[in-house]
C-alpha positions as CSV (number, residue, x, y, z in Angstrom):
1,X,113.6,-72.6,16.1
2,X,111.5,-75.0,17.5
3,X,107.8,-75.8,17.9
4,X,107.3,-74.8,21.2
5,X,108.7,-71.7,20.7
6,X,106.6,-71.5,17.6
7,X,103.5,-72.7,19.5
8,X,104.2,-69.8,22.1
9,X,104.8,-67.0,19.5
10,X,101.0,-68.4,18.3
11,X,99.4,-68.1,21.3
12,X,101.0,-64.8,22.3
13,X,99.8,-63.5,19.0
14,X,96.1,-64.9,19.2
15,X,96.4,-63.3,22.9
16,X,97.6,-60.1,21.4
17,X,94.4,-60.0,19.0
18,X,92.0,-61.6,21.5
19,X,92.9,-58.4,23.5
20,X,93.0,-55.7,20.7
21,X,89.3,-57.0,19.9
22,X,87.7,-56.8,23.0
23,X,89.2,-53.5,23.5
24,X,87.9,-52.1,20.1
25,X,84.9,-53.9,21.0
26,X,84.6,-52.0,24.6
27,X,85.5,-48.7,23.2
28,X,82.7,-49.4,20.6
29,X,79.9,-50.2,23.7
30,X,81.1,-47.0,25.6
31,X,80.3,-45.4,22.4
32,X,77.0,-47.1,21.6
33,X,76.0,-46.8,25.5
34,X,76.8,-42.8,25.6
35,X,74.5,-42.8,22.4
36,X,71.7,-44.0,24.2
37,X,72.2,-42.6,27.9
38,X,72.1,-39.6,25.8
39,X,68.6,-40.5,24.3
40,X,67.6,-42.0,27.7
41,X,68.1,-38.6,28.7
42,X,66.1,-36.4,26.5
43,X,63.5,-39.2,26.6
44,X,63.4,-38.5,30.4
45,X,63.8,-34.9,30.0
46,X,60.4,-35.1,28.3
47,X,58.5,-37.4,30.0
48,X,59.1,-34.9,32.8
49,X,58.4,-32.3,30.5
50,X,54.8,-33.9,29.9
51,X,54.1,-34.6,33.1
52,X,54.7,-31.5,34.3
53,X,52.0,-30.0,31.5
54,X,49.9,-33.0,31.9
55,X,48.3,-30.8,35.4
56,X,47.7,-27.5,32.8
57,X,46.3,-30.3,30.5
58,X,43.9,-31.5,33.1
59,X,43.1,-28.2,34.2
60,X,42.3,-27.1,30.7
61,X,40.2,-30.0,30.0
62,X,38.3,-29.6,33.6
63,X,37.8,-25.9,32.1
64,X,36.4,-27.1,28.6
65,X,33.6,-29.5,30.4
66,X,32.6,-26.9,32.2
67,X,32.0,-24.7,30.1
68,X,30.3,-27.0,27.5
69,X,27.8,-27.8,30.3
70,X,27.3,-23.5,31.1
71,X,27.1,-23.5,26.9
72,X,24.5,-26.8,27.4
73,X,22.3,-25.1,30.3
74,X,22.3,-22.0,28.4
75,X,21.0,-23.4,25.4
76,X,18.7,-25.2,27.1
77,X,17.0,-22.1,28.9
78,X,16.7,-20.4,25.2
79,X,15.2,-24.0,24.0
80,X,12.9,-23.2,26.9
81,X,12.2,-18.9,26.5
82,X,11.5,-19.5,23.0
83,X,8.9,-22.5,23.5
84,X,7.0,-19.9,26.4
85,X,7.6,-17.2,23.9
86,X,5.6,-19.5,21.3
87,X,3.2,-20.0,23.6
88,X,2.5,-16.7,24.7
89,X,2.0,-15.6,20.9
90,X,-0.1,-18.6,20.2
91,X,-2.5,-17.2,22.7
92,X,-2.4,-14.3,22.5
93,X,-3.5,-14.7,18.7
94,X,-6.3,-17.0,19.8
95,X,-7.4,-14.8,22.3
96,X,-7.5,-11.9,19.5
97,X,-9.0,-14.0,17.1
98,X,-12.0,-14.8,19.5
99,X,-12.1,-11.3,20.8
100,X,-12.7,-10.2,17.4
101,X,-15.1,-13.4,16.3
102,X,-17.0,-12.3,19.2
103,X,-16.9,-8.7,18.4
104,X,-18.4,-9.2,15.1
105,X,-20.8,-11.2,16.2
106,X,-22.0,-8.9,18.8
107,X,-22.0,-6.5,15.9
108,X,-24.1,-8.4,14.0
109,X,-26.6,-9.4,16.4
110,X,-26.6,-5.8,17.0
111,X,-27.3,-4.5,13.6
112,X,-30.4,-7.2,13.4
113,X,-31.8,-6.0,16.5
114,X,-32.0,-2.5,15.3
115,X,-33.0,-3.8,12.1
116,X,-35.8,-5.2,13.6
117,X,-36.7,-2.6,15.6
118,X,-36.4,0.0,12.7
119,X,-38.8,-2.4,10.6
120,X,-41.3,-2.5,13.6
121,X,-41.2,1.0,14.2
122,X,-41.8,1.6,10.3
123,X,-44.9,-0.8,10.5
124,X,-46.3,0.6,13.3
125,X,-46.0,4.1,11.6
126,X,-47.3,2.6,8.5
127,X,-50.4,1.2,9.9
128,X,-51.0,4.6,11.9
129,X,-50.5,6.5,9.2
130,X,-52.9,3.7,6.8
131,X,-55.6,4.8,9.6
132,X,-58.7,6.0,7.6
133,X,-59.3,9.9,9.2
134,X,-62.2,10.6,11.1
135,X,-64.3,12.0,8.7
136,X,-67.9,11.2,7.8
137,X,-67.6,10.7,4.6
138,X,-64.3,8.8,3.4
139,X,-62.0,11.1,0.9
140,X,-62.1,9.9,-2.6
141,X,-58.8,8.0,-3.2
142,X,-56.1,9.4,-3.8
143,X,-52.4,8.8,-5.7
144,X,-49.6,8.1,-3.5
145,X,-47.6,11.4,-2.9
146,X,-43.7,11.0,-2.4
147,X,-42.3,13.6,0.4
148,X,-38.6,13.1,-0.3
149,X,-36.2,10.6,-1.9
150,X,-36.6,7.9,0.2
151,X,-39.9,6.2,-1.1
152,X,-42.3,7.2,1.9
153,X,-45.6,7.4,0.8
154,X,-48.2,9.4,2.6
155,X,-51.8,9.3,2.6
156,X,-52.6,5.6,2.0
157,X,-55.5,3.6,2.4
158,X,-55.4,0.0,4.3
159,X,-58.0,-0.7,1.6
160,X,-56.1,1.3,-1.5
161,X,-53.4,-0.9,-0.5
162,X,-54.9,-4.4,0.1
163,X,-56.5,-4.0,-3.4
164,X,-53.7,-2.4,-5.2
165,X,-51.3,-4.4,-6.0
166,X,-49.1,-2.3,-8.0
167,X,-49.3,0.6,-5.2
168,X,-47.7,-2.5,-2.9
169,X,-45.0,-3.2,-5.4
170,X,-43.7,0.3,-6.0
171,X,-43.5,0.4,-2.0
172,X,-41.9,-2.9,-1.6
173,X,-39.3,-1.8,-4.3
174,X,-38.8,1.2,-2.5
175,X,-38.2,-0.6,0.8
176,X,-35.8,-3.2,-0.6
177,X,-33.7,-0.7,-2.5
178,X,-33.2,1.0,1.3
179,X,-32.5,-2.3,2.8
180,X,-30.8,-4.6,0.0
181,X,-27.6,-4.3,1.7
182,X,-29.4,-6.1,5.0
183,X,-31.1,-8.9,3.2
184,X,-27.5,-9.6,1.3
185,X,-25.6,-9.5,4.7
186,X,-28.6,-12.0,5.8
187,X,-28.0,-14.5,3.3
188,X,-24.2,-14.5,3.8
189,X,-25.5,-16.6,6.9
190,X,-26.8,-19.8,7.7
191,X,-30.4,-19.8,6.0
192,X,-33.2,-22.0,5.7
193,X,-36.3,-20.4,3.4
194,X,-35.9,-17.3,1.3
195,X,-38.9,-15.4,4.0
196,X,-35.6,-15.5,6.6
197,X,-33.9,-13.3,4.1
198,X,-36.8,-10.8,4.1
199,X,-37.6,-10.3,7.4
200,X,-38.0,-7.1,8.4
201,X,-40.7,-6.4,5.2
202,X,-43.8,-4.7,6.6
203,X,-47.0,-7.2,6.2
204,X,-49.1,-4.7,4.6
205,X,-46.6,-5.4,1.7
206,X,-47.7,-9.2,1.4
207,X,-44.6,-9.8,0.0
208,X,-43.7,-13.0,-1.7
209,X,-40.1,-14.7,-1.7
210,X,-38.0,-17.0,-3.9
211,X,-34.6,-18.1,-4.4
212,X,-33.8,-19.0,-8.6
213,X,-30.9,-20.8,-8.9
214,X,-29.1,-20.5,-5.5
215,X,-27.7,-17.3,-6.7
216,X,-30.9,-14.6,-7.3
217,X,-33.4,-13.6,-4.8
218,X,-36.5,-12.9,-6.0
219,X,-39.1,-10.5,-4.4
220,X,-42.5,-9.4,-5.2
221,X,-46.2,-9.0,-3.9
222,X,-49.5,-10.9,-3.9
223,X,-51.2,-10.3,-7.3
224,X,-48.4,-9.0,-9.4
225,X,-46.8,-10.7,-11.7
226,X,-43.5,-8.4,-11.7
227,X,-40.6,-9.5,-9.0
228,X,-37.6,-7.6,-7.5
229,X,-33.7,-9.4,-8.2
230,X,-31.8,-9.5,-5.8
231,X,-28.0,-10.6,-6.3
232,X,-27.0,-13.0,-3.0
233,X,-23.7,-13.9,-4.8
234,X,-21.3,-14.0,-6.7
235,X,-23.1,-15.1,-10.2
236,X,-20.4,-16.4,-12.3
237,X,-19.6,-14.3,-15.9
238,X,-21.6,-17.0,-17.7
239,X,-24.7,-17.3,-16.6
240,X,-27.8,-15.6,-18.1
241,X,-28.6,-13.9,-14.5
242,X,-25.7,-11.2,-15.5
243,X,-27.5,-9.9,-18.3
244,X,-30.1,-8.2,-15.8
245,X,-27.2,-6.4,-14.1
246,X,-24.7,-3.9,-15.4
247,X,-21.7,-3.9,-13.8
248,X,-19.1,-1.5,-12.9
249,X,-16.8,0.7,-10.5
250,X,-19.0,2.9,-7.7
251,X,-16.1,5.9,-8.5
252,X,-16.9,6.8,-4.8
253,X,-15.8,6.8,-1.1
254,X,-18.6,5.1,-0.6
255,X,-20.0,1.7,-0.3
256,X,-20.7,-0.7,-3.2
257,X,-24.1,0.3,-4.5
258,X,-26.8,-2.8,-5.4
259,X,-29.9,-2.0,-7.2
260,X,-32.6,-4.7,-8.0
261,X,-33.7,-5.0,-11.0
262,X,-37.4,-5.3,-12.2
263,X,-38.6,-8.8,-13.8
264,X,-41.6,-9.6,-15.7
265,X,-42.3,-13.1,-15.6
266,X,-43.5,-14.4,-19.3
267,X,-43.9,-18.2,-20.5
268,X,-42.2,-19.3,-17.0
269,X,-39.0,-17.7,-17.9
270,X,-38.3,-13.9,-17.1
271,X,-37.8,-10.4,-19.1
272,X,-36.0,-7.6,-18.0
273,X,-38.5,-4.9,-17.6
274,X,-35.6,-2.4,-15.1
275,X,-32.0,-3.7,-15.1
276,X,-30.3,-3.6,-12.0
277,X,-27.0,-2.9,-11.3
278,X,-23.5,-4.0,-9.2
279,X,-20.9,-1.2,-8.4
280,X,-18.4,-2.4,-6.3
């Protein structure tokens, strides 16, 4: 054989395997290329897909703003009914408050007025009734008569009284132990002197007034030596001021009772002659 036949069977057989190659190698890209037209397609199929719910997307979104700025207003409008609310209790609290400030003050101003005039009216009846009678000779004098419980004396002369000073005490106690609860109200208020807290006190009483300690007011009459306490706070458990009170429950409806009690004054200090007493 020779070499060009040689030669040729060479070249037919590279030929022969050049082909086979690039037709193993086409069937392979057909394969490879239906592989990814088949992805291109679902990748298409869902970008369609998307787009298509990208509008109900939107829409849904559009929907949620809106009603985050209805949830936003409405919020703001409670914000706005609770702060008016707020307000509207706020005054009408102050408005109560000075409604009853100035109802008790009224009330007060009341009760001193008719304090007053009670304590007028009793001095003018006092001196009326002090009148000597027209008689021609005066009446010898006389002890003072009690009509009833309250400590009204009858048949007294300006003159019995002016020199009598224990006649004058045993009145004035009589008249504080009817009006204690005034004199304490009075000292629960601004004061300056003890005679503001005994205002009210007829003058044919010449009463006399003192405050000991801050705490006890005491009471009594030009020429005697004995004096009236009068509790116009709260004395503390310790002090010596507690021992001329006893202390207890009232075991009524009632008020809480305050009685003075009667003080001798001996050596500047004082003895209990008549202890009081506190019954709340």
């Amino acid at each position: 054989m020779s070499l060009s036949v040689v030669v040729e069977l060479v070249a037919l057989a590279v030929a022969l395997v050049v082909g086979i190659a690039s037709l193993y190698a086409i069937f392979e890209m057909r394969e490879l290329y239906s592989d990814h037209r088949d992805k291109f397609l679902r990748v298409i199929t869902a970008v369609e897909t998307f787009q298509s719910q990208q509008k109900d997307l939107a829409a849904s979104a559009e929907r949620i703003e809106s009603d985050g700025h209805a949830l936003q207003a409405i919020a703001i409008q409670f914000e706005r009914m609770i702060a008016a609310l707020d307000k509207s209790i706020s005054a009408a609290l102050i408005s109560s408050s000075v409604r009853q400030s100035d109802t008790m003050k009224e009330l007060r101003d009341h009760l001193d007025e008719q304090e007053s005039k009670l304590a007028g009216i009793a001095q003018k009846i006092a001196e009326v009734r002090t009148e000597p009678p027209p008689e021609p000779a005066p009446p010898p004098l006389q002890q003072p008569e009690r009509t009833d419980g309250t400590g009204i004396y009858m048949r007294l002369g300006r003159d019995a009284l002016n020199n009598d000073a224990q006649l004058r005490f045993a009145l004035l106690r009589d008249w504080i132990a009817i009006n204690i609860l005034a004199i304490m109200r009075r000292a629960g208020r601004p004061w300056l002197s003890p005679k503001q807290l005994i205002i009210g006190i007829p003058d044919f009483m010449q009463a006399e007034a003192e405050v000991l300690d801050g705490g006890i007011l005491l009471v009594g009459t030009r020429g005697h030596g004995d004096r009236l306490a009068v509790p116009i706070k709260d004395l503390d458990s310790t002090a010596p001021q507690t021992q001329w009170f006893e202390f207890g429950v009232n075991g009524s409806e009632f008020a809480a009772t305050v009685v003075p009690a009667v003080l001798a004054r001996s050596n500047g200090s004082f003895e209990v002659v008549h202890k009081g007493a506190i019954r709340s």
